[in-house]
Backbone of each chain as ProteinMPNN parsed JSONL, in Angstrom:
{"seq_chain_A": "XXXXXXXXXXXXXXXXXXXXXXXXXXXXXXXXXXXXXXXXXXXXXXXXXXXXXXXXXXXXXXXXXXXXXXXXXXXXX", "coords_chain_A": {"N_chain_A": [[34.672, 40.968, -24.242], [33.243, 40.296, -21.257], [34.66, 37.905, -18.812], [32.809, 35.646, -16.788], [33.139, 33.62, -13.828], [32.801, 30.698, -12.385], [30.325, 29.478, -13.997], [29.326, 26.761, -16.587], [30.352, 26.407, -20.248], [28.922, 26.431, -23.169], [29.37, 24.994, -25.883], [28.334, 24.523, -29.247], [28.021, 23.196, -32.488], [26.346, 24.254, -34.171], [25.793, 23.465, -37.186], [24.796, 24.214, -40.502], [24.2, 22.913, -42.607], [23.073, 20.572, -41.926], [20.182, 18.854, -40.306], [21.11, 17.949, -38.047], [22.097, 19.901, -37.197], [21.166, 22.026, -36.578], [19.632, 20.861, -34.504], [21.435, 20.509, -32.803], [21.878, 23.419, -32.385], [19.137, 24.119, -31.086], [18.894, 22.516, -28.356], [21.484, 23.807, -27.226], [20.146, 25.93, -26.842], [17.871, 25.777, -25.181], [19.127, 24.695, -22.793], [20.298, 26.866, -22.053], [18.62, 28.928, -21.911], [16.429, 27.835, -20.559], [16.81, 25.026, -18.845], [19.402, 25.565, -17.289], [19.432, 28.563, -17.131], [21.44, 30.058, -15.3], [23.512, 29.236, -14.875], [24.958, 28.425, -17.25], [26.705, 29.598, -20.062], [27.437, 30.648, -23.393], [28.622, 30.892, -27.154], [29.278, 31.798, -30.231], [30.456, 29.391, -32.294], [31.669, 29.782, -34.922], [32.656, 32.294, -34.002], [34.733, 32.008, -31.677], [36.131, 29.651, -32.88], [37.744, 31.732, -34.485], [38.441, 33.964, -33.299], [39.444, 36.623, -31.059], [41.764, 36.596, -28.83], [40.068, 37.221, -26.226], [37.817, 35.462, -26.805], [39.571, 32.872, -27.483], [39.933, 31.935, -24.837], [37.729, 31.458, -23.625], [37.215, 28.719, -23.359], [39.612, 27.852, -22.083], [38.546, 28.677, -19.572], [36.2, 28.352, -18.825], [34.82, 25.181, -17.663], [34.382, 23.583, -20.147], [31.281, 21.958, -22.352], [30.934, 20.38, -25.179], [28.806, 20.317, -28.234], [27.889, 18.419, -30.513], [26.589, 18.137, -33.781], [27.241, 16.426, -36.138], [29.246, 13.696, -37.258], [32.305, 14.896, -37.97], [32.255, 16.536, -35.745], [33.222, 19.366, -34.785], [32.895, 21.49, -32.898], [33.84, 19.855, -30.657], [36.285, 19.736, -31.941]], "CA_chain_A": [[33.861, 39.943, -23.58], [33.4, 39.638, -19.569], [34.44, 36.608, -18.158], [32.313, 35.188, -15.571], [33.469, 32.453, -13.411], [31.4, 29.795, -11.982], [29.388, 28.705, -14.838], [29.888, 26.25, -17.959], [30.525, 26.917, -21.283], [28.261, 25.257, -23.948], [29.563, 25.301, -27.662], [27.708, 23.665, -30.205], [28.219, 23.176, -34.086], [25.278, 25.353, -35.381], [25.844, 22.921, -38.587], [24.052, 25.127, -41.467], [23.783, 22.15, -43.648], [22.765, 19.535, -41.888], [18.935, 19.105, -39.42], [21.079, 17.636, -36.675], [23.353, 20.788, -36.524], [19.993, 22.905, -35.584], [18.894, 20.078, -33.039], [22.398, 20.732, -31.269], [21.694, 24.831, -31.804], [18.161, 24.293, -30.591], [19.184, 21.825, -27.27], [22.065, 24.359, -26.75], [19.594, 27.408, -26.294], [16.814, 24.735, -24.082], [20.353, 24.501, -21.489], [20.593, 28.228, -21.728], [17.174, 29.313, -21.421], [15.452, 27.351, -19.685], [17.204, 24.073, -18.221], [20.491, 25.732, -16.454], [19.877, 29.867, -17.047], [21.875, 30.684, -14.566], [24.781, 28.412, -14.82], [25.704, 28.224, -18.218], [27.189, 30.755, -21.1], [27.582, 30.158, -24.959], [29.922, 31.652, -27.92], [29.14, 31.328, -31.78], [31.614, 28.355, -32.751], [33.325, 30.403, -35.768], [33.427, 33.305, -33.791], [35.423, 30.745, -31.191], [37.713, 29.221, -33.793], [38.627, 32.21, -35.527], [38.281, 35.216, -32.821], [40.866, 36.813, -30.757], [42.478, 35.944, -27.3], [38.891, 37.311, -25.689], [37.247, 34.399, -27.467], [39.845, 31.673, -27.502], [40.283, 31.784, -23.216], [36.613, 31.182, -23.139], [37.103, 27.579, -23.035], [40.381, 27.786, -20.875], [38.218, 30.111, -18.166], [34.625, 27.575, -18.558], [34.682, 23.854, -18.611], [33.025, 23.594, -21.83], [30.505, 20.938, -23.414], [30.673, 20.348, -27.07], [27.573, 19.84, -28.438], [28.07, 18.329, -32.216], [25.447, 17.601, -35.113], [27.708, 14.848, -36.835], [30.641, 12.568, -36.66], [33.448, 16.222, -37.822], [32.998, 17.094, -34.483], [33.329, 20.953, -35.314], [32.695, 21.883, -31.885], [34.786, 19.272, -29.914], [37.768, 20.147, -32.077]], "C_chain_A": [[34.208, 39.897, -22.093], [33.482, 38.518, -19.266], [34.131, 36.52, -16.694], [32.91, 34.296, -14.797], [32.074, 31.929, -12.75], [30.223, 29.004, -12.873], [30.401, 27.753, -15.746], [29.321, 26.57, -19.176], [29.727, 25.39, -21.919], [28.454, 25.718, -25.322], [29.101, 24.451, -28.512], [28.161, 24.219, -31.642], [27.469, 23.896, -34.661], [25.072, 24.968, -36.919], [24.565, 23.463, -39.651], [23.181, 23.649, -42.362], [23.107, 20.686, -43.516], [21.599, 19.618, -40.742], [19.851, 18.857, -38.162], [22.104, 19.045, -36.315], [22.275, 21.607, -36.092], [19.888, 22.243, -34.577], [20.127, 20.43, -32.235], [22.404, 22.241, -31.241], [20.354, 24.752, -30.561], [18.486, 23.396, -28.915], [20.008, 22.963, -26.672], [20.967, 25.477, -26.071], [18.691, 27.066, -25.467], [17.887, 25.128, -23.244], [20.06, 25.671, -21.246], [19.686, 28.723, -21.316], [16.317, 29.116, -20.524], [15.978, 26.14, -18.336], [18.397, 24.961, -17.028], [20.623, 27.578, -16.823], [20.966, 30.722, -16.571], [23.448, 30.298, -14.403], [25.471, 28.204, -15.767], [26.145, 29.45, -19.21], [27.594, 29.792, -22.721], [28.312, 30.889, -25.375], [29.8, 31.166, -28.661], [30.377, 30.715, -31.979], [32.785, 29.69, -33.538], [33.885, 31.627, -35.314], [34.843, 32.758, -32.485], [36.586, 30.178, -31.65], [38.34, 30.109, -34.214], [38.854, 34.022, -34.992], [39.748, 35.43, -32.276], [41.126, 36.426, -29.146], [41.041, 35.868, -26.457], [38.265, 35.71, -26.588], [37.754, 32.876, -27.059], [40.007, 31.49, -25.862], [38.865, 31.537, -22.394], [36.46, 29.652, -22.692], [37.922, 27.066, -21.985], [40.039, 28.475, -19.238], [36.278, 28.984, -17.427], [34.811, 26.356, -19.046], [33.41, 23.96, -19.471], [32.585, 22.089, -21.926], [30.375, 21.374, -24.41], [29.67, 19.896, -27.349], [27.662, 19.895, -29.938], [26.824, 17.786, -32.387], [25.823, 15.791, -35.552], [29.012, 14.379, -36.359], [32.104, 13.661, -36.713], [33.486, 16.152, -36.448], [33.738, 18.254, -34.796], [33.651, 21.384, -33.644], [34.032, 21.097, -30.781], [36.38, 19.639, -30.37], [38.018, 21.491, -31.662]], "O_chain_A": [[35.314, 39.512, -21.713], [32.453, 37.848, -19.359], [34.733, 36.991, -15.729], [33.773, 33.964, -15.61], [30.934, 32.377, -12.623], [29.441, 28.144, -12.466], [31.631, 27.781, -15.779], [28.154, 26.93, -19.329], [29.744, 24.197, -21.617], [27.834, 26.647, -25.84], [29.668, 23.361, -28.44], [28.554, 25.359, -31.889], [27.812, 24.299, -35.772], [24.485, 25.664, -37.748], [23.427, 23.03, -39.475], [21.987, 23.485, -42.613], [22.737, 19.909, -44.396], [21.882, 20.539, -39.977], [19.504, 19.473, -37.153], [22.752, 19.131, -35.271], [22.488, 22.005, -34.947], [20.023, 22.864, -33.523], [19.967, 20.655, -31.035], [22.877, 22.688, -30.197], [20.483, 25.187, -29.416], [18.012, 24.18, -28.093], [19.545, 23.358, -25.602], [21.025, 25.787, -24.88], [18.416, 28.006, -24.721], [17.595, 26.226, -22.769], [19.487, 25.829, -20.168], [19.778, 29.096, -20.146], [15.626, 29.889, -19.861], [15.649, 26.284, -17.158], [18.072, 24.891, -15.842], [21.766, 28.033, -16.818], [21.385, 31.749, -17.105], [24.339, 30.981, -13.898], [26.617, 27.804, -15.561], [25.646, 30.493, -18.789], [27.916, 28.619, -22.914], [28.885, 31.67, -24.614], [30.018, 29.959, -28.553], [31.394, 31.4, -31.863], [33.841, 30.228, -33.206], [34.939, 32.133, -35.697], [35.929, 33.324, -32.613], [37.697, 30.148, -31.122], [39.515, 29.858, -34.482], [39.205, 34.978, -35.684], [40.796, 34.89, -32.63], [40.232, 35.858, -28.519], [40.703, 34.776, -26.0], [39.254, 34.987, -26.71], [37.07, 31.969, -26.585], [40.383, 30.323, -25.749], [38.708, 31.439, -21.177], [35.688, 29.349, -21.782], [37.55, 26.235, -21.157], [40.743, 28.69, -18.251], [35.631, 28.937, -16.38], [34.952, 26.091, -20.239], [32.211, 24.241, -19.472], [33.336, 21.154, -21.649], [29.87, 22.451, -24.727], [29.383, 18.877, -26.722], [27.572, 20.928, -30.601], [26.121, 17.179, -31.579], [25.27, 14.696, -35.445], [29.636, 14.641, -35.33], [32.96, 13.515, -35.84], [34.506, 15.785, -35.865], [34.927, 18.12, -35.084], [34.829, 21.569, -33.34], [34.951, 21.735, -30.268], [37.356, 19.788, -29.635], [39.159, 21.952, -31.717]]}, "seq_chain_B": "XXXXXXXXXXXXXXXXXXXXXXXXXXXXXXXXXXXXXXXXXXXXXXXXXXXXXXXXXXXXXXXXXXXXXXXXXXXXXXXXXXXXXXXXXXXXXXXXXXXXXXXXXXXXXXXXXXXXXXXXXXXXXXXXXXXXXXXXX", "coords_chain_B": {"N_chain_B": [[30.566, 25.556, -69.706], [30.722, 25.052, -66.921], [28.034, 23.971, -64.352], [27.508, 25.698, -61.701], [26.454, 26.582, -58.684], [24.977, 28.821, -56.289], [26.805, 29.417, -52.862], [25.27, 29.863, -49.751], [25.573, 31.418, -46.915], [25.129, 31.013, -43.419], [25.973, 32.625, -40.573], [26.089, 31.383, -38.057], [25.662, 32.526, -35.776], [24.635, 32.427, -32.005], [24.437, 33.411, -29.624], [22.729, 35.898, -30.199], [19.497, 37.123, -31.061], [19.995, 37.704, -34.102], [21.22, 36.55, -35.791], [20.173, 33.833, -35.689], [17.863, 35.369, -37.595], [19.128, 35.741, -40.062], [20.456, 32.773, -40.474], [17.799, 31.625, -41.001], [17.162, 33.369, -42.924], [18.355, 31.962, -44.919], [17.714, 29.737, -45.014], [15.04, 29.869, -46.22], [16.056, 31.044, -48.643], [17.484, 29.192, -49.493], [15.803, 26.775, -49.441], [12.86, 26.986, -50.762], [13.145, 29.671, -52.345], [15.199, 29.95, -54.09], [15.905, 26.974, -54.398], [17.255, 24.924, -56.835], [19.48, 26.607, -57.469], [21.053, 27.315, -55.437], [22.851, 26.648, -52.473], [23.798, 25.684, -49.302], [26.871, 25.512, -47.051], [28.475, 24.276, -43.655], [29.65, 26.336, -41.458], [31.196, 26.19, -39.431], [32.431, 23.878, -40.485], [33.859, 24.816, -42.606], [35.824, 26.689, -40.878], [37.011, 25.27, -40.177], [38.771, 24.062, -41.567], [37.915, 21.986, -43.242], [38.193, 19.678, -46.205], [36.783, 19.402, -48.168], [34.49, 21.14, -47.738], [35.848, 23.649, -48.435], [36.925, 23.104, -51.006], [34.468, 23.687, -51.908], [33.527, 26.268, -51.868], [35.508, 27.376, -52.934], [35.063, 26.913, -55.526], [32.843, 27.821, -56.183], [30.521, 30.645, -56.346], [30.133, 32.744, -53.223], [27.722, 33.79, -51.191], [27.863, 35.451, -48.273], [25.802, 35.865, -45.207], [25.474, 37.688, -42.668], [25.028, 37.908, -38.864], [25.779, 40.04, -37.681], [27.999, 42.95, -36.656], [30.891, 41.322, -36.585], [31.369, 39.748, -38.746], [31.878, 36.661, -39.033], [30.798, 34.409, -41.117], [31.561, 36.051, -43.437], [34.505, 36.829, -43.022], [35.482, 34.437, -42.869], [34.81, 33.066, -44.974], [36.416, 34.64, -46.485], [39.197, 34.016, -45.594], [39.283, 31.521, -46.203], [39.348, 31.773, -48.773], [38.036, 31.869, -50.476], [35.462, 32.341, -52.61], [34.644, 34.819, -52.611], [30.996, 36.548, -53.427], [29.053, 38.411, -53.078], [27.875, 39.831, -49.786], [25.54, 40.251, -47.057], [24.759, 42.251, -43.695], [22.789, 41.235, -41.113], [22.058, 43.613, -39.587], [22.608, 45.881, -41.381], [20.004, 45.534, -42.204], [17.74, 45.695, -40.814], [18.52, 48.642, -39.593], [17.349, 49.463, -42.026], [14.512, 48.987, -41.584], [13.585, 49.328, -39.205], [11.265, 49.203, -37.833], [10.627, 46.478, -37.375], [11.22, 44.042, -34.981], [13.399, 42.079, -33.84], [13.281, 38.671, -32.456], [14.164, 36.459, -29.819], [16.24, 33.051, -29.934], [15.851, 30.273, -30.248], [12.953, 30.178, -31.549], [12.081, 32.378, -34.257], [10.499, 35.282, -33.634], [7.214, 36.732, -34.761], [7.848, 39.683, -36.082], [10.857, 38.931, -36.554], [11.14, 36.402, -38.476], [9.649, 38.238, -40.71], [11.817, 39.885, -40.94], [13.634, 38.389, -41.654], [12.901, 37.425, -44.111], [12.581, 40.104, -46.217], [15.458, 39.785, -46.07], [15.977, 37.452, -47.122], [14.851, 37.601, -49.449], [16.062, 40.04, -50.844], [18.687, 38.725, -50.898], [18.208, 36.99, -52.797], [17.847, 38.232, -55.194], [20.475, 38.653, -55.609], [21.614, 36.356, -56.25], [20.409, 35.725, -58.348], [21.77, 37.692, -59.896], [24.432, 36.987, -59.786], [24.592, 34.865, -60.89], [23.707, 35.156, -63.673], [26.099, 36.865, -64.541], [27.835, 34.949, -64.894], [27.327, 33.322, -65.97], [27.846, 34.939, -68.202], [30.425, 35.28, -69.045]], "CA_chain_B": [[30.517, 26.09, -68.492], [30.147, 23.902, -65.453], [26.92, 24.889, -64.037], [28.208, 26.6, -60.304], [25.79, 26.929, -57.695], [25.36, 29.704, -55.168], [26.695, 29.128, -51.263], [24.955, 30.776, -49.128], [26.714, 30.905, -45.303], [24.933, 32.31, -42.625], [26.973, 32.834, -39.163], [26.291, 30.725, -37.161], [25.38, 33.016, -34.19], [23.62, 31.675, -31.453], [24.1, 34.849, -28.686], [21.278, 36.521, -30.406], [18.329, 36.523, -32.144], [20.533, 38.242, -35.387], [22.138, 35.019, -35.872], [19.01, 33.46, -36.076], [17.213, 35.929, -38.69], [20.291, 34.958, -40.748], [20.166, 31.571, -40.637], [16.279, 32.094, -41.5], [16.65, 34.201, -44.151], [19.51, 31.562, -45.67], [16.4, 28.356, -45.321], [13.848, 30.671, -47.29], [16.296, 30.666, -50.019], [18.329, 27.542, -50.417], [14.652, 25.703, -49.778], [11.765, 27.832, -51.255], [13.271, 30.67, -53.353], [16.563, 29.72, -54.982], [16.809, 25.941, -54.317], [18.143, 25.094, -57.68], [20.435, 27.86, -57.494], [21.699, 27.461, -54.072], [22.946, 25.693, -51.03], [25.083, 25.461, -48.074], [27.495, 24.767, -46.376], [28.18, 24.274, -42.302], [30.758, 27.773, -41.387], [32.457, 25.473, -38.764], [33.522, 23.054, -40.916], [34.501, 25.656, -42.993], [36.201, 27.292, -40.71], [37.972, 24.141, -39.227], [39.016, 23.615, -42.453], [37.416, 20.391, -44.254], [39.094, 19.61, -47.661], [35.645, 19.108, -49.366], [34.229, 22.705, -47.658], [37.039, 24.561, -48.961], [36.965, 22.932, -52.208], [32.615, 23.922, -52.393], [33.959, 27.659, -51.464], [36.368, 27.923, -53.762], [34.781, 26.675, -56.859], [31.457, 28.268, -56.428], [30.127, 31.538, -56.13], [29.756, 32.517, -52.009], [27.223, 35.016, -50.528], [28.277, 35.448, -46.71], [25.004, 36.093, -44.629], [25.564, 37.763, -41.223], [24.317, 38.303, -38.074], [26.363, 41.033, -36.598], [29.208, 43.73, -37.543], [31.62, 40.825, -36.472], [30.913, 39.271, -39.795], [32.459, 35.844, -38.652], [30.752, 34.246, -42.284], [32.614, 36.703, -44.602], [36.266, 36.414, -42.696], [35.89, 32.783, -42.819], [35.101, 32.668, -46.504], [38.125, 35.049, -47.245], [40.452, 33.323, -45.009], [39.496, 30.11, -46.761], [40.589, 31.766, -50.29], [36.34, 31.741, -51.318], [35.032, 33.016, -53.786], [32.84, 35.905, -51.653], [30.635, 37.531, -54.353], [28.505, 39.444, -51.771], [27.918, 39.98, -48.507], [25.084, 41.127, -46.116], [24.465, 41.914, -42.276], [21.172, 41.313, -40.521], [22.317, 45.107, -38.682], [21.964, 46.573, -41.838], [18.727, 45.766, -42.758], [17.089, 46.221, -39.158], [18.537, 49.578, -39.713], [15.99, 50.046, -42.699], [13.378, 48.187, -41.247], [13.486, 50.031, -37.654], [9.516, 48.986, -37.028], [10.685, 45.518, -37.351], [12.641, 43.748, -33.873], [13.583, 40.347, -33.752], [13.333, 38.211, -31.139], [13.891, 34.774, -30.29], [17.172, 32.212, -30.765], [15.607, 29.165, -31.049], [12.3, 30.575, -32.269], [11.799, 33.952, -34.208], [8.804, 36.11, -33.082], [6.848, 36.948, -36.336], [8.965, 40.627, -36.808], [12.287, 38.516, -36.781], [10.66, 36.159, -39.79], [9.27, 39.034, -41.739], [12.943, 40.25, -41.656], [14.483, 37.32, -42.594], [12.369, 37.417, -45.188], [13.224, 40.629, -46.653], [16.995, 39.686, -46.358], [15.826, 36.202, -48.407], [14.569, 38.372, -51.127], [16.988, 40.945, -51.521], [19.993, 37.971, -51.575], [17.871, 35.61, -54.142], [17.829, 38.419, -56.333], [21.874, 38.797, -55.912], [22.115, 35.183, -56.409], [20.319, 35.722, -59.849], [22.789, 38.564, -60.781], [25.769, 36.942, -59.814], [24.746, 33.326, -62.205], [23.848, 35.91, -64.896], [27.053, 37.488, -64.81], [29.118, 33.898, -64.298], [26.902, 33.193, -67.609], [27.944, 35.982, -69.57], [31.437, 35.293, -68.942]], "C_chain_B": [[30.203, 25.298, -67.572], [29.331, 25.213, -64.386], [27.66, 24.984, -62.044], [26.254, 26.764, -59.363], [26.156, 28.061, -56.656], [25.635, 29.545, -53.583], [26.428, 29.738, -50.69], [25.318, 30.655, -47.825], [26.136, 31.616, -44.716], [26.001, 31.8, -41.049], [26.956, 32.163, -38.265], [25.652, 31.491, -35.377], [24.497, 32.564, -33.471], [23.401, 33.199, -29.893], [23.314, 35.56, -28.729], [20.592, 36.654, -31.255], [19.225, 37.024, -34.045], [20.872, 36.684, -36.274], [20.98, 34.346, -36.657], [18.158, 34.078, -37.75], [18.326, 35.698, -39.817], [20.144, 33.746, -41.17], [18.671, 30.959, -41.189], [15.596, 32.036, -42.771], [17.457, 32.754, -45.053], [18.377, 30.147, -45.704], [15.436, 28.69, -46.578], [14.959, 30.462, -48.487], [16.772, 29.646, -50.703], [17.003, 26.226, -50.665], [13.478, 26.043, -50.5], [11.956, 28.838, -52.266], [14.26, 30.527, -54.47], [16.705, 28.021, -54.832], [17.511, 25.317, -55.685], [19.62, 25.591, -57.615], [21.572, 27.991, -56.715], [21.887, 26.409, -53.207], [23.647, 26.395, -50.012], [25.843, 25.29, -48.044], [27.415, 24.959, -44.407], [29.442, 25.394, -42.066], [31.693, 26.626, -40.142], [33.376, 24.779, -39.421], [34.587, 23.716, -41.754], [35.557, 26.002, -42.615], [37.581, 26.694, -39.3], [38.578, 23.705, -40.422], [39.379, 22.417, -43.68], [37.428, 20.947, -45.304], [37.228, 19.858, -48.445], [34.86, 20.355, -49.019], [35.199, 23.283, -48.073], [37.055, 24.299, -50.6], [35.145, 23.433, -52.995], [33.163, 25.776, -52.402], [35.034, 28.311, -52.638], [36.078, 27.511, -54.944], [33.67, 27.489, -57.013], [31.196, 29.697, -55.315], [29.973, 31.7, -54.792], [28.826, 33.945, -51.354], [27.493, 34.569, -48.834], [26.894, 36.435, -46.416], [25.199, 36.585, -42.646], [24.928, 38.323, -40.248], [24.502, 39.785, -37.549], [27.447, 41.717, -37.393], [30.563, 42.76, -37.028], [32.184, 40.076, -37.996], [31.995, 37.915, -39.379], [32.154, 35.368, -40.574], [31.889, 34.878, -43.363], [33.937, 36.54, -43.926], [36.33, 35.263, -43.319], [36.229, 32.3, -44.21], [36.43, 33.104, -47.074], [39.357, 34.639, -46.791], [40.291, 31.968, -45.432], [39.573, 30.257, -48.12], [39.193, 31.682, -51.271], [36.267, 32.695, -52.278], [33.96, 33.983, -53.533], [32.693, 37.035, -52.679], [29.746, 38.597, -53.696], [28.303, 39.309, -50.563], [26.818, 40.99, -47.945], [24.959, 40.708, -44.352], [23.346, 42.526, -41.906], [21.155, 42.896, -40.113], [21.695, 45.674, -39.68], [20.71, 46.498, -42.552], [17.46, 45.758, -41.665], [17.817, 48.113, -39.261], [17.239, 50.364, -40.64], [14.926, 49.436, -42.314], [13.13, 48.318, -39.906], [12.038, 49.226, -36.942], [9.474, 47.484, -36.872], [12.027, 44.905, -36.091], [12.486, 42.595, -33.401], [13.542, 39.921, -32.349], [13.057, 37.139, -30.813], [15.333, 34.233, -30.865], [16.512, 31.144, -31.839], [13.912, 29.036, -31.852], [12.371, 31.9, -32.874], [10.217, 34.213, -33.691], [8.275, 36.493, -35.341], [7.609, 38.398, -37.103], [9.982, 40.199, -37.493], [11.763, 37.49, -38.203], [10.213, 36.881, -40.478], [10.859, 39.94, -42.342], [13.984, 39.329, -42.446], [13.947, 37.183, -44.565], [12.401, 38.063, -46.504], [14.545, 40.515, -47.243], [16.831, 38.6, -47.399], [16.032, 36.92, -49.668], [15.991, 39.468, -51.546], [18.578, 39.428, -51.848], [19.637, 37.319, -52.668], [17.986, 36.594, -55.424], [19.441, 38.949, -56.797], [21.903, 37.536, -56.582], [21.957, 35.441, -57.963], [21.505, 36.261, -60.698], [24.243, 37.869, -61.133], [25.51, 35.286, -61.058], [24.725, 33.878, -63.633], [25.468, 36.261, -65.661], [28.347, 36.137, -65.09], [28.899, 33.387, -65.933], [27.241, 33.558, -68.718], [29.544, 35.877, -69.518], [32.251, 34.126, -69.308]], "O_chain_B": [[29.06, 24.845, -67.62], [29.575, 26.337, -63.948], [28.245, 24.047, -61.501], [25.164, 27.071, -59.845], [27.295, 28.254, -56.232], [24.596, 29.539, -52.923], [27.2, 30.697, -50.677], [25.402, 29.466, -47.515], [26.207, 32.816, -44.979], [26.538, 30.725, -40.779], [27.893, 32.262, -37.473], [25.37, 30.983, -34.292], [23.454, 32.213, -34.022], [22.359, 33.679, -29.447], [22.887, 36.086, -27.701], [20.96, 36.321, -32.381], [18.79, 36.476, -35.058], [20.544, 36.168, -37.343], [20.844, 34.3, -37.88], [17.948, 33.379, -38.742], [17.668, 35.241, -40.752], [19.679, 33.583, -42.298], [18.59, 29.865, -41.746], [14.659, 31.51, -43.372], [16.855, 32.588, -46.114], [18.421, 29.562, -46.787], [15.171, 28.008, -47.568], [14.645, 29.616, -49.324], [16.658, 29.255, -51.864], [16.984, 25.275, -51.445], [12.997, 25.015, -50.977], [11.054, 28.981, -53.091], [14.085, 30.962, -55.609], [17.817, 27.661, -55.216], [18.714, 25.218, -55.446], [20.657, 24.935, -57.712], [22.66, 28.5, -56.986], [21.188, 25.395, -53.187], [23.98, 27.58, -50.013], [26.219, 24.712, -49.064], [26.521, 25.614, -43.871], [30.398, 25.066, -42.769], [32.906, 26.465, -40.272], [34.598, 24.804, -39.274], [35.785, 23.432, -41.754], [36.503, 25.903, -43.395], [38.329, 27.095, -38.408], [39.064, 22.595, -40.206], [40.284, 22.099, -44.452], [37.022, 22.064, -45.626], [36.952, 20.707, -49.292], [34.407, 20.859, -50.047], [35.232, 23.602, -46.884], [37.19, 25.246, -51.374], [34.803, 23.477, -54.177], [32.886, 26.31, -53.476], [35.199, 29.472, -53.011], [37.011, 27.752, -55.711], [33.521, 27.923, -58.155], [31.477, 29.84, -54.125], [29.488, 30.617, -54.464], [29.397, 35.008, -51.111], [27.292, 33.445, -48.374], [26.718, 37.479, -47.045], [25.048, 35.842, -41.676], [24.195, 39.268, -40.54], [23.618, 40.522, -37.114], [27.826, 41.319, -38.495], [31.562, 43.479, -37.027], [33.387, 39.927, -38.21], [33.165, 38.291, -39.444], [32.976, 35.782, -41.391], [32.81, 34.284, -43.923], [34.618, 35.824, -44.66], [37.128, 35.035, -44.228], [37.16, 31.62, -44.641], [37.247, 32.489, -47.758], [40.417, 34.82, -47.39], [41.15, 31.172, -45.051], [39.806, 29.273, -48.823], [39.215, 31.487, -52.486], [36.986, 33.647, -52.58], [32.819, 34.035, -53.993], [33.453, 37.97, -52.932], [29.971, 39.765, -54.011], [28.757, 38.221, -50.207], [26.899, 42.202, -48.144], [25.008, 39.603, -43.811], [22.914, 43.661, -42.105], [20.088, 43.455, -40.368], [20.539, 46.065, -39.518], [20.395, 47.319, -43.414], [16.282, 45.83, -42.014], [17.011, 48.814, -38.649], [16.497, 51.294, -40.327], [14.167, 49.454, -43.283], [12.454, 47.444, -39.364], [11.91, 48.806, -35.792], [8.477, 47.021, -36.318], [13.235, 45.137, -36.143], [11.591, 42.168, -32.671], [13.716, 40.607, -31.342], [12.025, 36.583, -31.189], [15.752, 34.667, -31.938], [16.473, 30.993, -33.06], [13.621, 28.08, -32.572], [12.74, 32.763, -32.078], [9.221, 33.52, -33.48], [8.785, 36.465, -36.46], [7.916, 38.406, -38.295], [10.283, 40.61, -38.614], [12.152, 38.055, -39.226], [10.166, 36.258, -41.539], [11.094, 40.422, -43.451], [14.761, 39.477, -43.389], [14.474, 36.96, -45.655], [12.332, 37.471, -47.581], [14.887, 40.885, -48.366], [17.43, 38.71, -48.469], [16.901, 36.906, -50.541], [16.68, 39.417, -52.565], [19.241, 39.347, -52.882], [20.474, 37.015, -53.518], [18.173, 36.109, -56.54], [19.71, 39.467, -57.88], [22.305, 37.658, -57.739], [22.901, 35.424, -58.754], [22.065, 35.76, -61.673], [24.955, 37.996, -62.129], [26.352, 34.893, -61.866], [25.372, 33.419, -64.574], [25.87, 36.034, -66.803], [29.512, 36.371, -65.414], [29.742, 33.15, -66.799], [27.143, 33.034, -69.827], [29.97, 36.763, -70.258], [33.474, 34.162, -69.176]]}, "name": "protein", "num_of_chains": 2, "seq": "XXXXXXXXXXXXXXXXXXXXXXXXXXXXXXXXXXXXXXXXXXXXXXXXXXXXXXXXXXXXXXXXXXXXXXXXXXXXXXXXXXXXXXXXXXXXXXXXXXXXXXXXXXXXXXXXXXXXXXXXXXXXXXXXXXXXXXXXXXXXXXXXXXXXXXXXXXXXXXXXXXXXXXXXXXXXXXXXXXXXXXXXXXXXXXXXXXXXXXXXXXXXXXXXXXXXXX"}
């Protein structure tokens, strides 16, 4: 993975099982796409929690926004 | 026999449309083809490790659905001790389906739903095999 500087990091829950975990995939990819293209970067949550150094320094390298579904808070943790 | 349901997990990916046709294919069956049969769960919580996901994973049958050759889904299940009875990735079935190219996170284009679609079908008819077999046992 290349790390950029200058942008922020947007991680959302992607919650499978629940409608509001799409509404925070679908808002995340609005930021990315369309609202802030140029300024922001993403990273599949579990690949995030459970990748390797490239992965976990994504959040120590981009202030991140968590973008959760429900009250877990998947993303924020 | 305590009747078992199938979990179906797709990846979570949001980097590219794979992710998506995944997550797709894993609606078509837990709502339209298998719902009986099947459900969910959310791979974060999973993979943050909530007592009551871990305990759905490890009692019941798990097909891991993925986007990519990272297979984040299938680790997660086997590092949470699941019960992973199969496993596919969106790659390889865009390999057989070359004339078909997804496209689209937060929508698919109509290729990327005709593959999800495929992938539906070929897992609903694992799901069958694997309740058969949980049956006969």
């Amino acid at each position: 993975m290349t790390l950029a500087t200058g942008k922020v990091g947007i991680i959302c829950c992607s919650g499978e099982d629940l409608a509001e975990g799409t509404i925070s995939r679908v808002a995340t990819r609005l930021v990315l796409e369309k609202l802030r293209p140029d300024q922001t970067v993403t990273l599949c949550l579990p690949l995030f929690l459970a990748g390797g150094e490239d992965e976990r320094a994504f959040a120590r390298v981009f202030p991140t926004i968590a973008v959760d579904g429900c009250s877990k808070k998947c993303a924020e943790a | 026999m305590e009747n078992h349901k199938v979990v179906v997990v797709p990846c979570s990916g949001i980097g590219k449309s794979l992710g998506t046709v995944g997550r797709v294919a894993t609606y078509k069956i837990i709502e339209r083809m298998k719902p009986e049969k099947t459900r969910t769960v959310c791979l974060a919580l999973l993979t943050m490790g909530d007592a009551d996901a871990l305990k759905l994973v490890r009692k019941n049958p798990c097909i891991a659905v993925d986007g990519c050759p990272a297979q984040c889904s299938k680790k997660n299940i086997e590092a949470s001790i699941g019960k992973l009875a199969h496993n596919v990735v969106v790659t390889d079935f865009l390999r057989k389906n070359r004339s078909l190219k997804p496209e689209g996170v937060i929508e698919l284009n109509d290729q990327g739903d005709k593959l999800a679609e495929i992938i539906a079908k070929a897992v609903s008819e694992k799901v069958d095999e694997i309740l058969h077999e949980e049956k006969c046992e």
